[in-house]
Structure formats: structure tokens, C-alpha cells
Gaussian input, Z-matrix of N, CA and C with variables (Angstrom, degrees):
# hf/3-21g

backbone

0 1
 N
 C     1     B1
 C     2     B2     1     A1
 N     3     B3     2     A2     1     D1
 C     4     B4     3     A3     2     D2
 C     5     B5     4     A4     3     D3
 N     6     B6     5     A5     4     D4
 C     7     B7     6     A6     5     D5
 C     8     B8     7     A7     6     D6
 N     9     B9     8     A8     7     D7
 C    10    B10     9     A9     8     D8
 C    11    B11    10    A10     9     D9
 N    12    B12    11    A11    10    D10
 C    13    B13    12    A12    11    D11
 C    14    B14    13    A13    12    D12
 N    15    B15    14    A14    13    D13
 C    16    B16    15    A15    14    D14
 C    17    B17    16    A16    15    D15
 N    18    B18    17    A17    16    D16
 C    19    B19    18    A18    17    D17
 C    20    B20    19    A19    18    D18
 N    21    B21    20    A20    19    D19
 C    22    B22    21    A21    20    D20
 C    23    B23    22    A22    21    D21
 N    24    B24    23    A23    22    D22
 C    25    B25    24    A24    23    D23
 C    26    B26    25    A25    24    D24
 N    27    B27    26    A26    25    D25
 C    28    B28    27    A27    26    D26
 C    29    B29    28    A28    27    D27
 N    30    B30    29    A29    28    D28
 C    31    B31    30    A30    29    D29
 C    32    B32    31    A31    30    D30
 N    33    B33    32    A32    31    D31
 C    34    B34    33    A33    32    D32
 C    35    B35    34    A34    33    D33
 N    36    B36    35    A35    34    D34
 C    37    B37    36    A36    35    D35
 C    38    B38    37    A37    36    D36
 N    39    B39    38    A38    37    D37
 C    40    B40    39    A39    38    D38
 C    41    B41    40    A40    39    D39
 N    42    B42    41    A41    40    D40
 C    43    B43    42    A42    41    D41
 C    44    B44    43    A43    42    D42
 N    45    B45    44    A44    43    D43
 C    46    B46    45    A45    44    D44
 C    47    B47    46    A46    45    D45
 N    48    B48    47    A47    46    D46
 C    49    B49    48    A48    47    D47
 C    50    B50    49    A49    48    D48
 N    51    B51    50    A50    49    D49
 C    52    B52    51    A51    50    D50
 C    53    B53    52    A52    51    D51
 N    54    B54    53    A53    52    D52
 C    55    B55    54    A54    53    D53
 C    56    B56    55    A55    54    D54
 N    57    B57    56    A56    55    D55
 C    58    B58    57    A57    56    D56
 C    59    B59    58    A58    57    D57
 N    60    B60    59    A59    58    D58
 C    61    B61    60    A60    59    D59
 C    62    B62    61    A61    60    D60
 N    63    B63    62    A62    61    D61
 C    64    B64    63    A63    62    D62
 C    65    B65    64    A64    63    D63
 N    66    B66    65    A65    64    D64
 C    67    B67    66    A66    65    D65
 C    68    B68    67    A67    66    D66
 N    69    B69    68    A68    67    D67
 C    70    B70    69    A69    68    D68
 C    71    B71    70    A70    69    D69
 N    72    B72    71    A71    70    D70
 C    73    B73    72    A72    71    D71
 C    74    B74    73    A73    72    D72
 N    75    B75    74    A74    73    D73
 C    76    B76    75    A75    74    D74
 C    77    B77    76    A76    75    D75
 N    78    B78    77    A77    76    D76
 C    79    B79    78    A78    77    D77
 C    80    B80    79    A79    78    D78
 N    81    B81    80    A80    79    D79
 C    82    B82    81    A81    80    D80
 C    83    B83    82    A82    81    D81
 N    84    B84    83    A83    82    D82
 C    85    B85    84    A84    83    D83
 C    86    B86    85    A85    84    D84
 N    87    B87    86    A86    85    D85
 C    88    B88    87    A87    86    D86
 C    89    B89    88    A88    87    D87
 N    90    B90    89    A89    88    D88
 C    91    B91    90    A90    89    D89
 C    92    B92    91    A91    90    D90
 N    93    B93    92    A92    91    D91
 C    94    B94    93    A93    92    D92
 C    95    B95    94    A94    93    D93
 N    96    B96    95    A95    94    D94
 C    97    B97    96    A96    95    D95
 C    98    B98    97    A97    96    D96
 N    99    B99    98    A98    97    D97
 C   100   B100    99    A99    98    D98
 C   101   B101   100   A100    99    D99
 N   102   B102   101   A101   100   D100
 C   103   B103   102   A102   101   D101
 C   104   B104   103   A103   102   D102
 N   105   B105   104   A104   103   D103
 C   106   B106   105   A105   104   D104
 C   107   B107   106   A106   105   D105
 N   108   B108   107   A107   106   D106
 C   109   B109   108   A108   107   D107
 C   110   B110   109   A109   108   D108
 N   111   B111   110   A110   109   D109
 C   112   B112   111   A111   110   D110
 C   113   B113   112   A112   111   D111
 N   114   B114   113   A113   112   D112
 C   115   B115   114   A114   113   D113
 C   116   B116   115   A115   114   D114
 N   117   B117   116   A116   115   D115
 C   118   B118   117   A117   116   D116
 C   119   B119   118   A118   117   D117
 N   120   B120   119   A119   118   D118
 C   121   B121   120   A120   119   D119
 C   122   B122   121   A121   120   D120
 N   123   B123   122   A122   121   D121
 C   124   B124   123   A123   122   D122
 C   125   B125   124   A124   123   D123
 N   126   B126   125   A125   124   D124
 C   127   B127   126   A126   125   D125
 C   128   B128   127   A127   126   D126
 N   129   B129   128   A128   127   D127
 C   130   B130   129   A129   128   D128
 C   131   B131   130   A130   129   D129
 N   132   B132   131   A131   130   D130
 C   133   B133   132   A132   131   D131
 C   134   B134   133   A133   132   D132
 N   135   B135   134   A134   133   D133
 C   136   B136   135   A135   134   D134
 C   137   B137   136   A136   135   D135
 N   138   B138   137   A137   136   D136
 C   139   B139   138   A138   137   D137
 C   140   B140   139   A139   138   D138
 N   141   B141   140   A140   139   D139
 C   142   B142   141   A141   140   D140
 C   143   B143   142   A142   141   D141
 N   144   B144   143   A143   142   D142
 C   145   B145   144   A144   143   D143
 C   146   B146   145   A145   144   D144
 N   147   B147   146   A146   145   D145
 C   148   B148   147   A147   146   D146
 C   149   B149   148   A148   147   D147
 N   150   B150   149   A149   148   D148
 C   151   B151   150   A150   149   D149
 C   152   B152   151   A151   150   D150
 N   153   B153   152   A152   151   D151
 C   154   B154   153   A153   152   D152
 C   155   B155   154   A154   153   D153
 N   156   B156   155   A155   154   D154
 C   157   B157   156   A156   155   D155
 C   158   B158   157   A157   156   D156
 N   159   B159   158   A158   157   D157
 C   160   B160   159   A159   158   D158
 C   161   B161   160   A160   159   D159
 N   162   B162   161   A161   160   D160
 C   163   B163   162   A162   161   D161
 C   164   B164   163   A163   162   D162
 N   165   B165   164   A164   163   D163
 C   166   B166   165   A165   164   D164
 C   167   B167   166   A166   165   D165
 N   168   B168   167   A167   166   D166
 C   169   B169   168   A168   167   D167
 C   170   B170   169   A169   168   D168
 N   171   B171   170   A170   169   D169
 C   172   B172   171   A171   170   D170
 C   173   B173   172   A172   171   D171
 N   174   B174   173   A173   172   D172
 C   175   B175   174   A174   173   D173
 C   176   B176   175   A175   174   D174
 N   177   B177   176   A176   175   D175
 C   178   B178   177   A177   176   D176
 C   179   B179   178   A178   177   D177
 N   180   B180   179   A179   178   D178
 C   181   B181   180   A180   179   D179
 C   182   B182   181   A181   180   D180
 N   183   B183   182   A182   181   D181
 C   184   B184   183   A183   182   D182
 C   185   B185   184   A184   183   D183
 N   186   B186   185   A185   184   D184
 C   187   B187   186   A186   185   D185
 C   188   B188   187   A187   186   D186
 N   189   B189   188   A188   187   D187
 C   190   B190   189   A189   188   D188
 C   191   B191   190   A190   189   D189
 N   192   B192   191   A191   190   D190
 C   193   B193   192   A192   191   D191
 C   194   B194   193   A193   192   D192
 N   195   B195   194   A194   193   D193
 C   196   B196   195   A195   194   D194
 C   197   B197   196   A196   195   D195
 N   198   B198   197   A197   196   D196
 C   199   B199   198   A198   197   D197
 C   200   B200   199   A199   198   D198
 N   201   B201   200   A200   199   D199
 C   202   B202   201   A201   200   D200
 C   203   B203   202   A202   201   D201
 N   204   B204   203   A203   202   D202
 C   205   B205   204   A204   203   D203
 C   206   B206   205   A205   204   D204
 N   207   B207   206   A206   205   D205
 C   208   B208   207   A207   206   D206
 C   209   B209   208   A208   207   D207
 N   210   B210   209   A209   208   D208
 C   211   B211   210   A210   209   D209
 C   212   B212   211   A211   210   D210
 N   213   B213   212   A212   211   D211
 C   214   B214   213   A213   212   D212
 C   215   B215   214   A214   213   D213
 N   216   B216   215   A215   214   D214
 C   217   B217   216   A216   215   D215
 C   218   B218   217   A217   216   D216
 N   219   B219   218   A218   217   D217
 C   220   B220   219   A219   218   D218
 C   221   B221   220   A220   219   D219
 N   222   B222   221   A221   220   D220
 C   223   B223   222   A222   221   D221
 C   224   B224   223   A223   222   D222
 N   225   B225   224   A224   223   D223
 C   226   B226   225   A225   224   D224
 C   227   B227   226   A226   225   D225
 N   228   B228   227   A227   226   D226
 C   229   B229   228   A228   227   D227
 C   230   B230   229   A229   228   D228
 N   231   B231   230   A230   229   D229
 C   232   B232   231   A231   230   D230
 C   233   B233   232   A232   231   D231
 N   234   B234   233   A233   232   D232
 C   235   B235   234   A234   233   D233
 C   236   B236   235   A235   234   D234
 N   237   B237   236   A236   235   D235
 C   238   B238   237   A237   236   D236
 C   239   B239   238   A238   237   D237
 N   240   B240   239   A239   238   D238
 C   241   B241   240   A240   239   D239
 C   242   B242   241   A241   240   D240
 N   243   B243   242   A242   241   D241
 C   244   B244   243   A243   242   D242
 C   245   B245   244   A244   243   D243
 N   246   B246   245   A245   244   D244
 C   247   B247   246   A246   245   D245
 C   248   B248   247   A247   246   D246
 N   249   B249   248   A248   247   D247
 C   250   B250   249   A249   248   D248
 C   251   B251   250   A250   249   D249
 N   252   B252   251   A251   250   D250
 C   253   B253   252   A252   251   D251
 C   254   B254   253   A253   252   D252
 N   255   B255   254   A254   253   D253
 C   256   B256   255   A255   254   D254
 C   257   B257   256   A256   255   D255
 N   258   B258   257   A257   256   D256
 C   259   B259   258   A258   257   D257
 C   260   B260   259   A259   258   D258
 N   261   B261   260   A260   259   D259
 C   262   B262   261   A261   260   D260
 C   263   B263   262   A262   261   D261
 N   264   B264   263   A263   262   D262
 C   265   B265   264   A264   263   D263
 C   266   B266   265   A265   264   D264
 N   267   B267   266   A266   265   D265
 C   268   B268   267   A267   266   D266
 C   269   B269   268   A268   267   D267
 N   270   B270   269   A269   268   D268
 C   271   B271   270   A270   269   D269
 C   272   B272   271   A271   270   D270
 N   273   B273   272   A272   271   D271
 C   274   B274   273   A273   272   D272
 C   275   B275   274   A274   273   D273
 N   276   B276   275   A275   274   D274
 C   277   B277   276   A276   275   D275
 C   278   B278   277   A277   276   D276
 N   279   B279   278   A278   277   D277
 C   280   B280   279   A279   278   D278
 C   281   B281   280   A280   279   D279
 N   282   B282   281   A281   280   D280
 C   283   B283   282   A282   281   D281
 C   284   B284   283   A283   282   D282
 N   285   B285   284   A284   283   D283
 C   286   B286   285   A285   284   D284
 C   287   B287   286   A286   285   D285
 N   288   B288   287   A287   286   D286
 C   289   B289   288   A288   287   D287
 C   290   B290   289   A289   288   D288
 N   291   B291   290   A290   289   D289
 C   292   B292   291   A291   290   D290
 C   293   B293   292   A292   291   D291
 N   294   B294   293   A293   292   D292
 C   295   B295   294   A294   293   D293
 C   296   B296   295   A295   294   D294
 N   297   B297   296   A296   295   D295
 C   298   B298   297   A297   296   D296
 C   299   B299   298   A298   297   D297
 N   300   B300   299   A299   298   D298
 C   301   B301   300   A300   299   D299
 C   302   B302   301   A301   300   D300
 N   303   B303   302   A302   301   D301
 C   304   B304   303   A303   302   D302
 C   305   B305   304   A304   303   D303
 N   306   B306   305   A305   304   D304
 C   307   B307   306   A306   305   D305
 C   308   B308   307   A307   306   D306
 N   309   B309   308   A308   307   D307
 C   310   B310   309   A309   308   D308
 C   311   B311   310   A310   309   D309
 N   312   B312   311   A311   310   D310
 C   313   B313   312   A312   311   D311
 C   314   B314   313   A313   312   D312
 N   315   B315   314   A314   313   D313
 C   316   B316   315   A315   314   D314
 C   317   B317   316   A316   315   D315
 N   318   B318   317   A317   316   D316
 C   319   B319   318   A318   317   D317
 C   320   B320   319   A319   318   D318

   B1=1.4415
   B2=1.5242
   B3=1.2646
   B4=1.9877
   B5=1.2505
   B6=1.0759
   B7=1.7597
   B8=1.7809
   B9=1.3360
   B10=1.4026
   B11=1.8125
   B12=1.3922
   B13=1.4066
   B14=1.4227
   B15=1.8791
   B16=0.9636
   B17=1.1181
   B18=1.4787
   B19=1.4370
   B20=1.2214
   B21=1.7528
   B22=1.3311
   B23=1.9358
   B24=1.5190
   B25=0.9663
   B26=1.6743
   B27=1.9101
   B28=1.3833
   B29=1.2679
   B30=1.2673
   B31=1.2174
   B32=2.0393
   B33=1.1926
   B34=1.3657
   B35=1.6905
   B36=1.2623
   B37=1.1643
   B38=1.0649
   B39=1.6708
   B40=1.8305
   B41=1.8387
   B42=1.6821
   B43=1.4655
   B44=1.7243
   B45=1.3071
   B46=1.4610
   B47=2.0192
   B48=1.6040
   B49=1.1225
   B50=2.0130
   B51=1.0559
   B52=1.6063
   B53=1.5837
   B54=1.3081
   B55=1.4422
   B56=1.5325
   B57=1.1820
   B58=1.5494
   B59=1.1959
   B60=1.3192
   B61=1.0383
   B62=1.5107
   B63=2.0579
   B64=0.7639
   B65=1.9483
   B66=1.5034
   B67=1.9742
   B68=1.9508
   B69=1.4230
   B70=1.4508
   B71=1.7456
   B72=2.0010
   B73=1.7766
   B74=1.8437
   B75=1.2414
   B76=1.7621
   B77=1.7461
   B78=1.5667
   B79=1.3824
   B80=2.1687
   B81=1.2693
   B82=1.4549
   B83=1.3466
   B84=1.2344
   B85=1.4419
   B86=1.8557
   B87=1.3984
   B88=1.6534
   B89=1.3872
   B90=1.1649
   B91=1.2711
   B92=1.1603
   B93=1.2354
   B94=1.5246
   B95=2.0053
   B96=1.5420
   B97=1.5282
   B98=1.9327
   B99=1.5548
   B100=1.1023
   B101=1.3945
   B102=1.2212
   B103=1.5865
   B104=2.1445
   B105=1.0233
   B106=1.2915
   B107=1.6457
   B108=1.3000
   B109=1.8766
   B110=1.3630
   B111=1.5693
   B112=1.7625
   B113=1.3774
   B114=0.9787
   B115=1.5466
   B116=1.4552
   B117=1.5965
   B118=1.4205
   B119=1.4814
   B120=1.3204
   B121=1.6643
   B122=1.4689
   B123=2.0650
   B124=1.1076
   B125=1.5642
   B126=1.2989
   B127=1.5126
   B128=1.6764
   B129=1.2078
   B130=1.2457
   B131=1.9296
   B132=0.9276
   B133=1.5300
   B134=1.6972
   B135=1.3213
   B136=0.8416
   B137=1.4739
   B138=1.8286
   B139=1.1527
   B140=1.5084
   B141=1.4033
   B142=1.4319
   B143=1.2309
   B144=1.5999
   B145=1.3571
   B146=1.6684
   B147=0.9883
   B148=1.2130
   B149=1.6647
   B150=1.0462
   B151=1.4549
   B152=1.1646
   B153=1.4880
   B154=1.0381
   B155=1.7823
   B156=1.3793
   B157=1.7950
   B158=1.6154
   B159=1.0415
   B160=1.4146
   B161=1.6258
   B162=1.4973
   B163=1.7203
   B164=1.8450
   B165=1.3781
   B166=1.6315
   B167=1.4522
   B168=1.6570
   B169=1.5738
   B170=1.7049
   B171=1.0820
   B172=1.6118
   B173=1.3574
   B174=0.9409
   B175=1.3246
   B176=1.7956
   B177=1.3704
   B178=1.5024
   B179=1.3329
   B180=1.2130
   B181=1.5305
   B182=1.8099
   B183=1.6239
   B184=1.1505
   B185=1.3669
   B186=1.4418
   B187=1.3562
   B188=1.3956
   B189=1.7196
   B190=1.4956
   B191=1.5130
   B192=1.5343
   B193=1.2733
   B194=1.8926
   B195=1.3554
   B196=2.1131
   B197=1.5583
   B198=1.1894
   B199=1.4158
   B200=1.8701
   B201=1.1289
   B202=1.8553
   B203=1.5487
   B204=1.1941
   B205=1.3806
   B206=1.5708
   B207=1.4392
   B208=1.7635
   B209=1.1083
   B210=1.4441
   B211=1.5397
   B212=1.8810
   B213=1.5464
   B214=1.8562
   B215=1.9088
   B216=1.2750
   B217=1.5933
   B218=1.4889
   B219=1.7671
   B220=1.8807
   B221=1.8053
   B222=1.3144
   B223=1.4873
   B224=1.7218
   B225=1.3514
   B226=1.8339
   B227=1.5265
   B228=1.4890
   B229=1.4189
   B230=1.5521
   B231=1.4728
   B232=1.4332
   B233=1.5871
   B234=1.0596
   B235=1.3013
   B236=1.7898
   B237=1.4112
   B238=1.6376
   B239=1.7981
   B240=1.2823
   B241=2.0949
   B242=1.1910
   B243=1.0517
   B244=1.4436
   B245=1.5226
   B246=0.9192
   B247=1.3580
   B248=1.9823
   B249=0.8254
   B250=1.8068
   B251=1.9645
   B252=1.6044
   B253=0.9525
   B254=1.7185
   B255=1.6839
   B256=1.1437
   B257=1.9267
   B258=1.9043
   B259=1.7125
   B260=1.1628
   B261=1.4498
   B262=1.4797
   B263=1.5518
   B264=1.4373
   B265=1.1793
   B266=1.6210
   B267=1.9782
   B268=1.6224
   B269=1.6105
   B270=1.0229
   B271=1.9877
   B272=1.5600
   B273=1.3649
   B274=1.2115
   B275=1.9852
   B276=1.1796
   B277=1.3400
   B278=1.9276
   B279=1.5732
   B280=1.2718
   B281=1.8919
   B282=1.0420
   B283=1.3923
   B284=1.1045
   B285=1.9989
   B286=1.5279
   B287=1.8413
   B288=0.9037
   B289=1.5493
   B290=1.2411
   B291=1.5215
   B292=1.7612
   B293=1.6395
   B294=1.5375
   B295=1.7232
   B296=1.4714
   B297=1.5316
   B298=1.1154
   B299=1.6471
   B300=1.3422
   B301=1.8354
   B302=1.5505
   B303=1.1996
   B304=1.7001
   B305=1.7965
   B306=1.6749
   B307=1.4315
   B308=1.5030
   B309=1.3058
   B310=1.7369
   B311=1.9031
   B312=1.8010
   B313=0.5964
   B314=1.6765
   B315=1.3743
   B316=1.6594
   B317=1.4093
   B318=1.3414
   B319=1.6360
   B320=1.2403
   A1=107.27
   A2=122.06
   A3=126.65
   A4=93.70
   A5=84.88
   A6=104.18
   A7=106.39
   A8=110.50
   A9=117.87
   A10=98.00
   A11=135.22
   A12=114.41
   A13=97.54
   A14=102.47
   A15=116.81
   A16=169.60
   A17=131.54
   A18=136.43
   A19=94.32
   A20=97.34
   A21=107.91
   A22=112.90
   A23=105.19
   A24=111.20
   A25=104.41
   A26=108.77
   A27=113.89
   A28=106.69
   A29=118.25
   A30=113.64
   A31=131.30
   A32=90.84
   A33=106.39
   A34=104.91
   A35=133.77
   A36=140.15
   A37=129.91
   A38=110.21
   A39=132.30
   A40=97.48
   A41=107.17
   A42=78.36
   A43=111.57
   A44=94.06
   A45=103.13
   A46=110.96
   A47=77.08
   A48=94.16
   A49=99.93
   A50=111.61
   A51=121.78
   A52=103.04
   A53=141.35
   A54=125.60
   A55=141.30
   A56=102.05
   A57=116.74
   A58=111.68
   A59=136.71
   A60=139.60
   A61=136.49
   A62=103.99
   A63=126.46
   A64=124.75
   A65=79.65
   A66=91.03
   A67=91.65
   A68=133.73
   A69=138.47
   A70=96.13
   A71=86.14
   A72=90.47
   A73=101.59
   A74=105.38
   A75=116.61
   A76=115.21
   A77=100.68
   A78=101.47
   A79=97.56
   A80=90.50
   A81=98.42
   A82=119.69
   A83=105.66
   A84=96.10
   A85=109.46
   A86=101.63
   A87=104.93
   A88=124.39
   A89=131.44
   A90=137.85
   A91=99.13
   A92=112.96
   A93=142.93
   A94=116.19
   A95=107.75
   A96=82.10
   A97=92.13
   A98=117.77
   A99=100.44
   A100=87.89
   A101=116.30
   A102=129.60
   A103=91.26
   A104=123.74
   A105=119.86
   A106=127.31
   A107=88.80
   A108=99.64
   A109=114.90
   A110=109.08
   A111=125.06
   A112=118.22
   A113=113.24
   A114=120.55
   A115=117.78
   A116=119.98
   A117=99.95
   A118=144.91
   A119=116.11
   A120=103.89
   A121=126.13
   A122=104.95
   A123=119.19
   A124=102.66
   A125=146.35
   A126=132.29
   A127=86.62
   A128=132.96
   A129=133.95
   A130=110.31
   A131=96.25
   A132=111.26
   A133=84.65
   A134=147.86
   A135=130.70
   A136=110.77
   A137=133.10
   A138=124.10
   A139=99.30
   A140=130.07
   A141=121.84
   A142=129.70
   A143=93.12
   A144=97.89
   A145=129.81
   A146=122.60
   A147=114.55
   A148=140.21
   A149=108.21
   A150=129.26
   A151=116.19
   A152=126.23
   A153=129.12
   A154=134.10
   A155=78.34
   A156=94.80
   A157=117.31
   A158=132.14
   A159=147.26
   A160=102.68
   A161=125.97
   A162=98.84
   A163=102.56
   A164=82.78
   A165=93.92
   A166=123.38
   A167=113.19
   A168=130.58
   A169=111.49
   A170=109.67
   A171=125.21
   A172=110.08
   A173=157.24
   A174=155.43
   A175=95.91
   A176=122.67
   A177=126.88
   A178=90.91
   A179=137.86
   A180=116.31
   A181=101.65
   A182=118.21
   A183=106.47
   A184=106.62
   A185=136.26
   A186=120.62
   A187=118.46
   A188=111.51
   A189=110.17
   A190=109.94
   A191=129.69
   A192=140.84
   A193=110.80
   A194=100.72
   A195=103.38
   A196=98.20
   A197=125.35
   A198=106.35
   A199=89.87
   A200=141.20
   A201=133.69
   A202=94.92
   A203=125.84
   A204=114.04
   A205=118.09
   A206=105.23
   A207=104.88
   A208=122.88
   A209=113.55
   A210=114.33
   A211=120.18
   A212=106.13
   A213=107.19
   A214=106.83
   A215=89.15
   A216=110.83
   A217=90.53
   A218=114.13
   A219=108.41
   A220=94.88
   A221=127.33
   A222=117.28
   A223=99.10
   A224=93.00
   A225=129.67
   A226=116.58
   A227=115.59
   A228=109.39
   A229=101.12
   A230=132.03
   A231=117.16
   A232=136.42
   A233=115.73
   A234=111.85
   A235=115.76
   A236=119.28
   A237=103.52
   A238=109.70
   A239=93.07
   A240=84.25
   A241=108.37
   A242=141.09
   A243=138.26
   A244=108.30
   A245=106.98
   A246=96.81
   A247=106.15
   A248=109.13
   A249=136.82
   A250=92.65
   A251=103.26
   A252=102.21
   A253=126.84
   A254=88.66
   A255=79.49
   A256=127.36
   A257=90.23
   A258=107.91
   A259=103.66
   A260=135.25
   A261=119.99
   A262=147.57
   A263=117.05
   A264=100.73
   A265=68.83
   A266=94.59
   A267=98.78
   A268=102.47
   A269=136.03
   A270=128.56
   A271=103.42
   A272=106.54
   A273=146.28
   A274=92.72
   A275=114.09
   A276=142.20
   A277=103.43
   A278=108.88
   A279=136.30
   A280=78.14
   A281=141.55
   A282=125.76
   A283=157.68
   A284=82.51
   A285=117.70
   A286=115.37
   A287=109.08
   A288=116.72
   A289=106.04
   A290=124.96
   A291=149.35
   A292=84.19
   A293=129.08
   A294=137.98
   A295=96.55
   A296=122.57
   A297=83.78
   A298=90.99
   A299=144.53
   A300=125.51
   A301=105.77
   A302=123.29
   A303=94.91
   A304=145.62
   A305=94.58
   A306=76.04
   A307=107.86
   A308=110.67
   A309=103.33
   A310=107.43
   A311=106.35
   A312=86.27
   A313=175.25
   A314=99.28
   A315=121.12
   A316=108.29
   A317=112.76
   A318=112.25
   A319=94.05
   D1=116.75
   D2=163.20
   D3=-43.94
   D4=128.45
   D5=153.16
   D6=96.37
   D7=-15.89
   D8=-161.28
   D9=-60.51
   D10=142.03
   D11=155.33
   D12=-131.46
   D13=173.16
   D14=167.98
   D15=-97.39
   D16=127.00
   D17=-143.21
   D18=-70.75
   D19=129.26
   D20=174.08
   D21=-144.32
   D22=133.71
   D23=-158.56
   D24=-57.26
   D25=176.44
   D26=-171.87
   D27=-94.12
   D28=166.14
   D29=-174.25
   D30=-48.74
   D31=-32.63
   D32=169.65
   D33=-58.63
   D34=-77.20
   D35=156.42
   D36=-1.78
   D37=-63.69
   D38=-177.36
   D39=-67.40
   D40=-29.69
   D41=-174.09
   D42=-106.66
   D43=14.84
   D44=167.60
   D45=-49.74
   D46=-66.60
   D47=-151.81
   D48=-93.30
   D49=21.07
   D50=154.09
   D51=-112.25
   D52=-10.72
   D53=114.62
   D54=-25.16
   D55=-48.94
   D56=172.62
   D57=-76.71
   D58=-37.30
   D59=158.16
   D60=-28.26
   D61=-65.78
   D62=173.56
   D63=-76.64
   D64=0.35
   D65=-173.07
   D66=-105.58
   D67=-14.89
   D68=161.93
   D69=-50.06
   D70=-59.41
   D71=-136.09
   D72=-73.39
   D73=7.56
   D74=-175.88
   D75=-95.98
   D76=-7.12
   D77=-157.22
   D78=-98.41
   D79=103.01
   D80=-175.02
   D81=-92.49
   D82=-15.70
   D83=-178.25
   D84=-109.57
   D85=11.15
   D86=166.65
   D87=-112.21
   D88=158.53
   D89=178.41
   D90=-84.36
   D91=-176.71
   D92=-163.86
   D93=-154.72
   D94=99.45
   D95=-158.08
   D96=-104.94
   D97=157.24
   D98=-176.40
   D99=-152.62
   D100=120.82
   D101=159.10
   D102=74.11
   D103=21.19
   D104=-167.90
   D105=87.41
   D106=8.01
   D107=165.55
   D108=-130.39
   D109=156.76
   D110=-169.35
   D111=-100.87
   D112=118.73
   D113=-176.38
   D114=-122.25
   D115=131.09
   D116=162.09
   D117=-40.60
   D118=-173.90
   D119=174.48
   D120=-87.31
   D121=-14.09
   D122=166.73
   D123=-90.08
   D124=-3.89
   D125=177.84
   D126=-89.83
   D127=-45.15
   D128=-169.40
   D129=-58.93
   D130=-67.19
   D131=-176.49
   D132=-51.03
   D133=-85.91
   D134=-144.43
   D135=-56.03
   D136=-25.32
   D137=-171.64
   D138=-81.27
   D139=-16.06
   D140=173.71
   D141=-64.57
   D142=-41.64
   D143=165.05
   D144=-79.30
   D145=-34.09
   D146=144.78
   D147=-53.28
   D148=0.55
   D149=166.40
   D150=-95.05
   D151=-61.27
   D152=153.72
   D153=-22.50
   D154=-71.03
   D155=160.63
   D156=-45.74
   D157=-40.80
   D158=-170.19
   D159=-97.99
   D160=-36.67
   D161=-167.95
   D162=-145.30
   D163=20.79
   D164=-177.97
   D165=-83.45
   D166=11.66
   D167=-171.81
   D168=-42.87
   D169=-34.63
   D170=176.23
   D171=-103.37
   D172=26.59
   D173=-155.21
   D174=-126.52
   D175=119.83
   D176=-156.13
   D177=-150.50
   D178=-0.91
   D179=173.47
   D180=-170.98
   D181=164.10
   D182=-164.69
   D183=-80.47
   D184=-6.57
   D185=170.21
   D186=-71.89
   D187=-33.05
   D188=171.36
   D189=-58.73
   D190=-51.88
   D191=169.58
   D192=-27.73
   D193=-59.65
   D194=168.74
   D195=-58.29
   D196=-70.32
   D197=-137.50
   D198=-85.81
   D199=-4.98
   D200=-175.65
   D201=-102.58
   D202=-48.81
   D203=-164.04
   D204=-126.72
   D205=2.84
   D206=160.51
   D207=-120.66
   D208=-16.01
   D209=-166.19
   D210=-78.70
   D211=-38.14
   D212=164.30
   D213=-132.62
   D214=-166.97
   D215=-177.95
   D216=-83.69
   D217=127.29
   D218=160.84
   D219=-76.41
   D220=-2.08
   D221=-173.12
   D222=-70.71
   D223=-82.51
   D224=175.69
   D225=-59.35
   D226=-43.58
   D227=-171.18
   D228=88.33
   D229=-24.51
   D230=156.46
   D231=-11.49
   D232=113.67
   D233=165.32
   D234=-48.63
   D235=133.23
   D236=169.01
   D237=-90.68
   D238=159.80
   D239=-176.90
   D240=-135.56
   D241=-144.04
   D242=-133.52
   D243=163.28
   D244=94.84
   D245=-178.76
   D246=-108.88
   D247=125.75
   D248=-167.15
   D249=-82.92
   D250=143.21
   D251=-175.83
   D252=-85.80
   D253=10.29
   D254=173.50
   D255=-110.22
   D256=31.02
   D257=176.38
   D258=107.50
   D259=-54.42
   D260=151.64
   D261=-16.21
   D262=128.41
   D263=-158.92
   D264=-122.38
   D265=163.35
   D266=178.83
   D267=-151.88
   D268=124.12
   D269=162.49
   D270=-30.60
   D271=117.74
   D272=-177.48
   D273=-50.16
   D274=-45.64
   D275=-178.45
   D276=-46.06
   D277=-60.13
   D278=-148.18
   D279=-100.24
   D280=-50.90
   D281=159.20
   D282=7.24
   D283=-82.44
   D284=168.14
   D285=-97.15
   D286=11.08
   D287=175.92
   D288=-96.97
   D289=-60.09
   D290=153.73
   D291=-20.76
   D292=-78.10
   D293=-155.26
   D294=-63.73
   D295=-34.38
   D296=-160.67
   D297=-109.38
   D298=0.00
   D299=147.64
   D300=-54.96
   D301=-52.95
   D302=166.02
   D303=-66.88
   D304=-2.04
   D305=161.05
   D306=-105.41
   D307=5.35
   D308=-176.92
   D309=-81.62
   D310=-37.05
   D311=139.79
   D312=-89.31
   D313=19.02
   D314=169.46
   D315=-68.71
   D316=-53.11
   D317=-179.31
   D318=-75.91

């Protein structure tokens, strides 16, 4: 649609979820699994954000942010996962939801 623009969350929101971001791209001792391959937390974070950037037109708060642009593949529909260094694997989804009630609850 001309003229249409895009919804973009408030500042509170944007730094929600550039929190989440920066709590992916910190996580060194976990994998990152995507479509059946392992990526760091900085190869990861950067494909989020580039996803984001590209299909995040509706994306208004950091829970929409987990479940539209972290939680599967828009290719496959894959779940993304997480695998924890201590052999555990977990939904990438169930992760960043866990990260982000603890930083909400910090503030």
C-alpha cells in the first residue's frame, strides 16, 4: 500500500529488544542452531538483526520480536534452539522469554 509506513516500537520497546540482542550476542559458551547449523551468539545476533531489519514491519514490542523474528526459520518454519553449554538444548523462543522476565524483572 503507498503511503503505508512502518510500525515501530517506542523507545522502551526498541531497547527491550536491543537488550535481547545484546544478551544473544554475549552468550559464548552456547550455540546457536538454525535450520540445522551452529552459530555463535555474535553470528546469531547479527542474523536477527538483520531479519529484523528486513521483516520486522509489525514488530511493536519485545515479545512480538521472540515469537516473529527469533523464535523459527520464515524459510523452513524450524524452530531456532540454543543449545546451553552444559549439553542442553532449549527453543531459542523459551530462551529469550526466560532473558527477557529477568531483565524486566531487574528494573
Amino acid at each position: 500500500m503507498a503511503g503505508a509506513s512502518r510500525a515501530a516500537p517506542d523507545d522502551i520497546e526498541q531497547a527491550r529488544i536491543e537488550r535481547l540482542l545484546r544478551y544473544v550476542e554475549s552468550q559464548k559458551r552456547a550455540t546457536f542452531v538454525r535450520n540445522g547449523k551452529t552459530y555463535s551468539g555474535r553470528e546469531a545476533a547479527l542474523f536477527l538483526r538483520a531479519k529484523y531489519a528486513k521483516m520486522g514491519e509489525h514488530v511493536t514490542t519485545a515479545a512480538q520480536f521472540i515469537e516473529q523474528i527469533a523464535s523459527r526459520s520464515s524459510t523452513t518454519g524450524e524452530p531456532y534452539l540454543v543449545r546451553l553449554a552444559d549439553g542442553r538444548t532449549v527453543a531459542a523462543a523459551k530462551a529469550l522469554r526466560d532473558e527477557l522476565a529477568r531483565m524486566d524483572r531487574a528494573h
